[in-house]
C-alpha positions in Angstrom: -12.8 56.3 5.3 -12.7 53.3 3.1 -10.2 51.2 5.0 -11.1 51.0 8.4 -9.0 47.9 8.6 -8.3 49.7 7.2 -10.4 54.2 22.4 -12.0 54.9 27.7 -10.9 55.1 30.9 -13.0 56.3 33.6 -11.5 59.8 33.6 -13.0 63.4 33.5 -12.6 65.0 29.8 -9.7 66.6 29.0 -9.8 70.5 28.6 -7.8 72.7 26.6 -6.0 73.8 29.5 -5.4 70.5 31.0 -1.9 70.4 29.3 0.5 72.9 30.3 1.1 75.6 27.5 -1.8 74.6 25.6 -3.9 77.3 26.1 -1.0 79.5 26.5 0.6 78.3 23.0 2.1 81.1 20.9 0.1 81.8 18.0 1.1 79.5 14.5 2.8 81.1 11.8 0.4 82.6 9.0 -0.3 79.6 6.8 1.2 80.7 3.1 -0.9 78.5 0.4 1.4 77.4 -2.4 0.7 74.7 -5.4 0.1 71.0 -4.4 2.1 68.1 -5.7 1.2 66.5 -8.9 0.4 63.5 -6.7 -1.7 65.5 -4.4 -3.3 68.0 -6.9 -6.7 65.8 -7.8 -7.9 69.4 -8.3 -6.0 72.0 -9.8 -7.7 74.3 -7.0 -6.5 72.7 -4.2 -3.6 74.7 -2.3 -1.4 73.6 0.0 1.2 74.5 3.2 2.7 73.4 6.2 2.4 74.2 9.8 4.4 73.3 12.7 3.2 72.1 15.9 4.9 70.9 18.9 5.3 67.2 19.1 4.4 67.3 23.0 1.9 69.6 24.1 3.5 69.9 27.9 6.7 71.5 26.4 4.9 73.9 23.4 8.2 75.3 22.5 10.3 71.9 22.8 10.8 70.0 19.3 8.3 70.8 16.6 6.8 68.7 14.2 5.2 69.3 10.7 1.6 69.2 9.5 0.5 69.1 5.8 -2.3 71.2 5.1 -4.9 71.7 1.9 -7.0 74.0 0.8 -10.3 74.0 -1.5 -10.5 77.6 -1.4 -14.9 79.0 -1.6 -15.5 81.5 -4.8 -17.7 83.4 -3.0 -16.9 85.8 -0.8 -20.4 87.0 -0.4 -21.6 83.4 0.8 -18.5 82.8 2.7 -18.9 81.7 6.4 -15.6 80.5 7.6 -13.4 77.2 7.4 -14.6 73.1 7.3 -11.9 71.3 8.7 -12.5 67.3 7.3 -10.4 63.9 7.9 -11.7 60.9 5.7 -11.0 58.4 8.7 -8.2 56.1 9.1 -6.3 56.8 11.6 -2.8 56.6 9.2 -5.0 57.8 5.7 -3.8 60.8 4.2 -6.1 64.0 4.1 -4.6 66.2 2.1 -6.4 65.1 -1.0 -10.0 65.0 0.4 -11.8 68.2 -0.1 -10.8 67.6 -3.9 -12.1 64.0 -3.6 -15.8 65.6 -1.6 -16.0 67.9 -4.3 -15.8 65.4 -7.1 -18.1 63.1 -5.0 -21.1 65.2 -4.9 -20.3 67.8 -1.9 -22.9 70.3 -2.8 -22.3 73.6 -4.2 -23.6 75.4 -1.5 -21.6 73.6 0.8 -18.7 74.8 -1.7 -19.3 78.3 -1.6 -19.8 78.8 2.3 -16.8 77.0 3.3 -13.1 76.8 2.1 -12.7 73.5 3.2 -9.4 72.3 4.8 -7.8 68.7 4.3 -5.2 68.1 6.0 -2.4 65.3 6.6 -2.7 63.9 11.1 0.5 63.9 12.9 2.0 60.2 11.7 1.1 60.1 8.1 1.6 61.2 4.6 3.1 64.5 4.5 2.9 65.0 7.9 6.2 64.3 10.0 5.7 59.8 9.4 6.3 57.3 11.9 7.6 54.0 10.8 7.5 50.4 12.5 10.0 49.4 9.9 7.2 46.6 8.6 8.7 44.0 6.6 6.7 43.1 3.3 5.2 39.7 4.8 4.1 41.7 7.7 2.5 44.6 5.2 1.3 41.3 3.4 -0.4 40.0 7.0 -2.7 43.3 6.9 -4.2 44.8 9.4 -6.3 41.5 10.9 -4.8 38.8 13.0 -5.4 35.1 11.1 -8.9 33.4 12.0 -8.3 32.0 15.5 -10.5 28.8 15.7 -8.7 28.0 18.8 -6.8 29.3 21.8 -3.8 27.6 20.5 -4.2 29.6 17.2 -4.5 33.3 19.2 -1.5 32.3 21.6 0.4 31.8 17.9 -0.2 35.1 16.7 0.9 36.7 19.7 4.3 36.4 18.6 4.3 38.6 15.4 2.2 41.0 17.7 5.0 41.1 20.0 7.4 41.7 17.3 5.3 44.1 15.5 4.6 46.4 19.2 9.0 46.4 20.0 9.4 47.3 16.0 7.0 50.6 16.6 9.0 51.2 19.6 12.7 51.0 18.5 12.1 52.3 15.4 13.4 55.3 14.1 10.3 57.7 15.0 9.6 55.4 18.5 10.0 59.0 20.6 6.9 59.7 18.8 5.0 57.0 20.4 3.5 58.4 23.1 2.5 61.5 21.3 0.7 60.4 18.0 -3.1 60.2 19.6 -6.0 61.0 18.6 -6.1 64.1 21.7 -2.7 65.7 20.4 -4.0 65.5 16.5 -7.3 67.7 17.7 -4.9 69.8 19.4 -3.2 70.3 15.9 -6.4 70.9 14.2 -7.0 74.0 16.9 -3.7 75.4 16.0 -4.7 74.8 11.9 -8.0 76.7 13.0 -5.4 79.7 14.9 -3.2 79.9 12.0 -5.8 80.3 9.5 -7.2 83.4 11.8 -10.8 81.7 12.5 -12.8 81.9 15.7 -14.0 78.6 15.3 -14.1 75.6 12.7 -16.7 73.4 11.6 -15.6 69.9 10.8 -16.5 66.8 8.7 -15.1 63.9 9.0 -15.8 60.2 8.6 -15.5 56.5 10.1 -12.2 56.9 12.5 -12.5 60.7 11.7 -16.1 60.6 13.7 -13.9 60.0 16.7 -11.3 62.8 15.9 -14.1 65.0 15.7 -15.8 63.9 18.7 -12.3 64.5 20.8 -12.1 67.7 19.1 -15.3 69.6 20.4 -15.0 67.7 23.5 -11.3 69.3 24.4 -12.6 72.5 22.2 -16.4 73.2 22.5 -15.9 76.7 22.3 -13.9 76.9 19.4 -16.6 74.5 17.6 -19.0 75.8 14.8 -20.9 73.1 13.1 -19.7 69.7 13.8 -20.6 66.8 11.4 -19.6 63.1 11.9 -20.2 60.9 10.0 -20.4 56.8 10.1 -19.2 56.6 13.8 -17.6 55.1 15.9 -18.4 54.4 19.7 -17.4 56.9 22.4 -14.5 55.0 22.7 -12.9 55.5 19.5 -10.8 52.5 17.9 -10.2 50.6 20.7 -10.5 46.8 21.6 -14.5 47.3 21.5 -14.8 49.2 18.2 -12.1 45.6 16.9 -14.4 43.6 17.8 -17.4 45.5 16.7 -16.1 44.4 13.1 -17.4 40.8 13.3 -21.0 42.1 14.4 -20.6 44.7 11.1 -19.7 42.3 8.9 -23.0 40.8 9.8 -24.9 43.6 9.5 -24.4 44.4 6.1 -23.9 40.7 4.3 -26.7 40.0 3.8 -27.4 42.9 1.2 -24.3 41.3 -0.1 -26.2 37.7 -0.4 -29.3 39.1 -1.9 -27.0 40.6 -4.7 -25.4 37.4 -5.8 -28.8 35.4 -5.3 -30.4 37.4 -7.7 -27.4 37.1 -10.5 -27.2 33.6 -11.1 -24.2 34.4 -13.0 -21.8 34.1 -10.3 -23.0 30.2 -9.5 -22.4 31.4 -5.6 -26.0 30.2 -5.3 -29.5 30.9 -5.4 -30.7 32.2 -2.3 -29.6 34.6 0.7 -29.1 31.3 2.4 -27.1 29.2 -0.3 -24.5 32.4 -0.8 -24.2 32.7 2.9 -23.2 28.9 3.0 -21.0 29.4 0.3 -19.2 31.6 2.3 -18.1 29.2 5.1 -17.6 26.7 2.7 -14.9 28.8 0.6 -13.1 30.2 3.9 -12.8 26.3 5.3 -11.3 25.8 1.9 -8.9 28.2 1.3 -7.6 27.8 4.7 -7.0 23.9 4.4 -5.4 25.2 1.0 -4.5 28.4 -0.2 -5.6 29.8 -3.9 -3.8 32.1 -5.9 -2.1 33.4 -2.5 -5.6 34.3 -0.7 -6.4 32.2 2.6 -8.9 32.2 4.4 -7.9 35.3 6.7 -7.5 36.8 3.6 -10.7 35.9 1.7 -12.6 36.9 5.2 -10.6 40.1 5.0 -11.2 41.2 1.3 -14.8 40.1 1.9 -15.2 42.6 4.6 -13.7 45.5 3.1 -15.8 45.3 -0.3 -18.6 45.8 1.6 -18.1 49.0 2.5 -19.6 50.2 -0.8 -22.5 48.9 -3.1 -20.3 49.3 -6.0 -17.7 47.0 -4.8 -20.4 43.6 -5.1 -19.4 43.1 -8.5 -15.8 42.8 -7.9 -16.4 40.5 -4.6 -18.6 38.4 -6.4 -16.2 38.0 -9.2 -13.6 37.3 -6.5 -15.6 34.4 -4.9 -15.9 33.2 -8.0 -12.2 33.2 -9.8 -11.5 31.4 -6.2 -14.4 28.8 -6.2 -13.1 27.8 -9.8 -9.4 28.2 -9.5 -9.6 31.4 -12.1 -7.4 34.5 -12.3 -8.5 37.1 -10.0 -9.9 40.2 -10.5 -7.6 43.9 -11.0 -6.1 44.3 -7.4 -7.4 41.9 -6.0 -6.4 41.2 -2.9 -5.0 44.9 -2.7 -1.0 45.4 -2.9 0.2 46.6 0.6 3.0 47.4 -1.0 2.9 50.8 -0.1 1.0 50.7 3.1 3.6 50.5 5.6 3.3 54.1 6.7 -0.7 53.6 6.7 -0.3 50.4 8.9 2.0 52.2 11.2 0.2 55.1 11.8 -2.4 52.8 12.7 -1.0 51.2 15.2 0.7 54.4 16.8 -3.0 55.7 17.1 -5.1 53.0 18.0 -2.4 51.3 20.9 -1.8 55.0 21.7 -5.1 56.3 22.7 -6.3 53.6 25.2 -5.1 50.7 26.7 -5.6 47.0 25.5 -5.9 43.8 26.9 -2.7 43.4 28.2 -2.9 39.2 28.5 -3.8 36.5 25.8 -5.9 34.6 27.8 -8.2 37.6 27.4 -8.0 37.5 23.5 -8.6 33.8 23.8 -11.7 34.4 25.9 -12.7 36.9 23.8 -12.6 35.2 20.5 -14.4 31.8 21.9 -17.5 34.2 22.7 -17.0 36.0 19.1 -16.2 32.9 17.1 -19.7 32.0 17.4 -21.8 35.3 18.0 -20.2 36.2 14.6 -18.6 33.5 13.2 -17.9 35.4 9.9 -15.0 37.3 11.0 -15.4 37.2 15.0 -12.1 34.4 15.2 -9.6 37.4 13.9 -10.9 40.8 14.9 -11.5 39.2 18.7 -8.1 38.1 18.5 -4.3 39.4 19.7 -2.8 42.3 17.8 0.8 44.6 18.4 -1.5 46.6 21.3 -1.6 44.2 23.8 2.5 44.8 23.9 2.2 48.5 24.1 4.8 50.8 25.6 3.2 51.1 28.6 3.7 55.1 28.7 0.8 57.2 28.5 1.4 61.0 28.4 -2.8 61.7 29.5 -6.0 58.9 30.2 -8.0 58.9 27.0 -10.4 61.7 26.7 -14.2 61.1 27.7 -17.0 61.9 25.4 -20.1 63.4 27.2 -22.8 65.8 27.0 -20.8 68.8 28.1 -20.5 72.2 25.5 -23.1 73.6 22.8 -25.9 71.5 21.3 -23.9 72.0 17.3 -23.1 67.9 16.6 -24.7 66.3 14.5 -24.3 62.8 13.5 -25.4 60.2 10.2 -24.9 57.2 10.2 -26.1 54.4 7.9 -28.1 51.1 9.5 -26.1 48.5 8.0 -22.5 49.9 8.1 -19.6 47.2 8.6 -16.9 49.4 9.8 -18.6 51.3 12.1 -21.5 49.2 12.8 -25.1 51.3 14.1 -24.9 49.9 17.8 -21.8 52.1 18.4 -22.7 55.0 16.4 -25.9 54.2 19.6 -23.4 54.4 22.1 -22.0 57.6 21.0 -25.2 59.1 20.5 -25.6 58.6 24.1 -22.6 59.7 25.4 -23.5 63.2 23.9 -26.8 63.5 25.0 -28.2 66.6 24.0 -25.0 68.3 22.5 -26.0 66.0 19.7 -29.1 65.1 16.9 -28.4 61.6 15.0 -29.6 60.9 11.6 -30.0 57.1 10.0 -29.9 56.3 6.7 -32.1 53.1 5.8 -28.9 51.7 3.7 -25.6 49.7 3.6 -22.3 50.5 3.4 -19.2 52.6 4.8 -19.8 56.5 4.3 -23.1 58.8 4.1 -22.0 62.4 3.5 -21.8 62.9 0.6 -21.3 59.5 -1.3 -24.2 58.1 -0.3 -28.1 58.1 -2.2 -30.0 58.8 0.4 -31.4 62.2 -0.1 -33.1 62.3 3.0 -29.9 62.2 5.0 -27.7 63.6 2.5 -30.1 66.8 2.5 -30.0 67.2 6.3 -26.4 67.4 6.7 -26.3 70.2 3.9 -28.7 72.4 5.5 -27.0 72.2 8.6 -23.5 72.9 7.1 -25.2 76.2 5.3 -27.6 77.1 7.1 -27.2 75.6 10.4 -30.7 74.0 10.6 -30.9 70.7 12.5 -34.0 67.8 13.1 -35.0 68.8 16.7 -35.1 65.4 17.2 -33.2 62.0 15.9 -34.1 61.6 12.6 -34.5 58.1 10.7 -34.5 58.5 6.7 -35.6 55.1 5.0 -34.8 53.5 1.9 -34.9 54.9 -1.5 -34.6 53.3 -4.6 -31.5 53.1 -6.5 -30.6 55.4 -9.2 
């Protein structure tokens, strides 16, 4: 859920039966928890196992890949109720690890006891069967954003390394997987982790990208779906080219809690007002794209900038960022991040996000579309509005992408902060009203990536817990405001 940077066509919603064999599938093997690796085992309770799915859903008993899954098991069989399936967004993050990480975050012990909650790795990534676009480290090093276009000239540039990057995906080793690594086939897994784990039905939390999965999944499996939580969400399109843009307007949202920080900690020397620290802004991107400091540009800068404002706890280390670069000073611990070890991440990525719907397919759109966003949001609206490898997508689409509506059981419910940059409110809006009345939606007067249960809002933090254990739910949309820090 933390790296966002870290999808619909006008087509009825997919069923479960819409794919030949998937209703029809033979049942899973019996899942057989075993010890987690040392990497994995953030909790010494946390179990794991495998499960294999098919790779196509069309041809169930054609080739079969592997899914990791985890298990934080309940300790109370009295309270037990069944199985909460979670994903911590992405797509290409790894799962496996996240019920330990909930529980060390502050996932209540009620939630604890009623659930054994179930991580689990999506088709693509981490100890799941991988996929691989063979990145080379400068292209790790580019990240996941396309350099700040200030001109068409500049996006018509950067559609060569998208090209490159789309045919790498393609030819690589794992390219057979293309077509099959979307968002509808990893819901279909998570059925066939709720089969082999013998439960009628599962309910589910999962965050940013994961608001999305979870969407897809009680769309194609309403009746299989107990109590469905998403958190900080995207629109009812999933990551596609609107949800990219959507960035720039997020970034927007939320910097100017970012501004009031460093104005009130004179410190920093970024400036002394909302309005000087906003300036200074512009000012250190112009300069570090006429010349580079310590490595960071000003794609970069823009970059790091928008991720660290995902999470209150991260202004610190922006603002002493900002800094080291205004003065020429060493930079902070990890800062930028290493993507030395992200090429599996970034791939997954891309299978996903090209996979699930189609993108511009021309860069005179991308150029059209950066002019507007270059000055609606001129913070980041000049990269995420620009080219990227899905406008050279494999054409192939195995389905359309499915359709989120107001079709199955009223059991959704959805929280979402006001000033999120990653999933910004105005799709979690969207959403909201392509559910209708399957769905309640709760907003947290607050900043930052990631509600449930990270953030301190007790108002909305409290809601979502007495729906997961007792399935109570606002009869209506429910806004929590502000409370004081802690």
């Amino acid at each position: 859920m933390r790296r966002a940077l870290s999808l619909t066509l006008a087509a009825t919603a997919v069923s479960a039966t819409a794919i030949p064999g998937v209703s029809v599938a033979t049942t899973p093997d019996t899942v057989r928890w075993g010890p987690c690796s040392e990497k994995k085992a953030a909790s010494p309770r946390l179990e794991c196992s495998t499960l294999k799915v098919p790779l196509d859903y069309r041809n169930p008993d054609g080739r079969q890949i592997e899914i990791a899954i985890s298990r934080l098991a309940s300790k109370e069989p009295s309270k037990h109720r069944g199985v909460l399936l979670t994903n911590p967004g992405g797509p290409g993050i790894s799962g496996l690890g996240y019920p330990a990480v909930l529980a060390a975050s502050g996932l209540p012990q009620k939630v604890l006891d009623s659930y054994d909650v179930i991580g689990f790795d999506p088709r693509g990534t981490g100890r799941s069967t991988p996929v691989t676009c063979d990145l080379t480290p400068a292209q790790r090093n580019r990240g996941n954003l396309p350099p700040y276009a200030h001109t068409a000239a500049d996006v018509a540039r950067a559609a060569g390394n998208a090209r490159t990057i789309a045919k790498q995906c393609a030819v690589s080793k794992t390219g057979s997987m293309l077509p099959h690594t979307t968002t509808a086939n990893t819901a279909r897994d998570m059925d066939r982790i709720r089969e082999a784990l013998g439960e009628p039905k599962l309910s589910y939390l999962g965050g940013s990208y994961g608001s999305y999965l979870g969407a897809v999944y009680t769309t194609l499996f309403p009746g299989h779906s107990d109590r469905i939580v998403l958190d900080s969400n995207l629109g009812p399109g999933g990551y596609d080219v609107t949800a990219m843009r959507l960035f720039a307007r997020g970034m927007e949202d939320r910097f100017p809690d970012f501004a009031a920080f460093a104005a009130a900690r004179p410190e920093y020397g970024l400036g002394t007002t909302p309005e000087k620290v906003t300036a200074k802004f512009f000012e250190l991107a112009k300069r570090l794209e006429a010349k580079p400091v310590r490595g960071v540009d000003g794609t970069l800068f823009r970059g790091v900038t928008f991720d660290r404002l995902y999470s209150d706890a991260s202004m610190p280390l922006l603002a002493e960022m900002w800094q080291a670069l205004d003065k020429d000073r060493p930079l902070p611990p990890d800062t930028p991040p290493s993507m030395d070890d992200m090429e599996s991440f970034m791939a997954a990525r891309f299978y996903v996000i090209c996979g699930d719907s189609r993108w511009p397919g021309t860069i005179r759109e991308y150029q059209r579309n950066v002019a507007v966003d270059r000055l609606e949001h001129p913070m980041l609206g000049g990269s995420t509005a620009s080219i990227g490898p899905c406008a050279f997508w494999p054409a192939e689409r195995v389905e359309p992408p499915v359709r989120i509506g107001d079709r199955g059981p009223s059991n959704v419910l959805m929280v979402q902060n006001e000033r999120d940059p990653g999933t910004p409110l105005a799709g979690a809006q969207e959403l909201r009203r392509a559910f209708g009345k399957r769905a309640t939606m709760v907003t947290a007067d607050q900043g930052g990536h990631g509600v449930y249960p990270f953030g301190p809002n007790t108002c909305a933090n409290d809601t979502v817990t007495a729906f997961l254990t007792a399935g109570e739910r606002p009869s209506r949309d429910l806004a929590c405001g502000a409370e004081p820090s802690k």
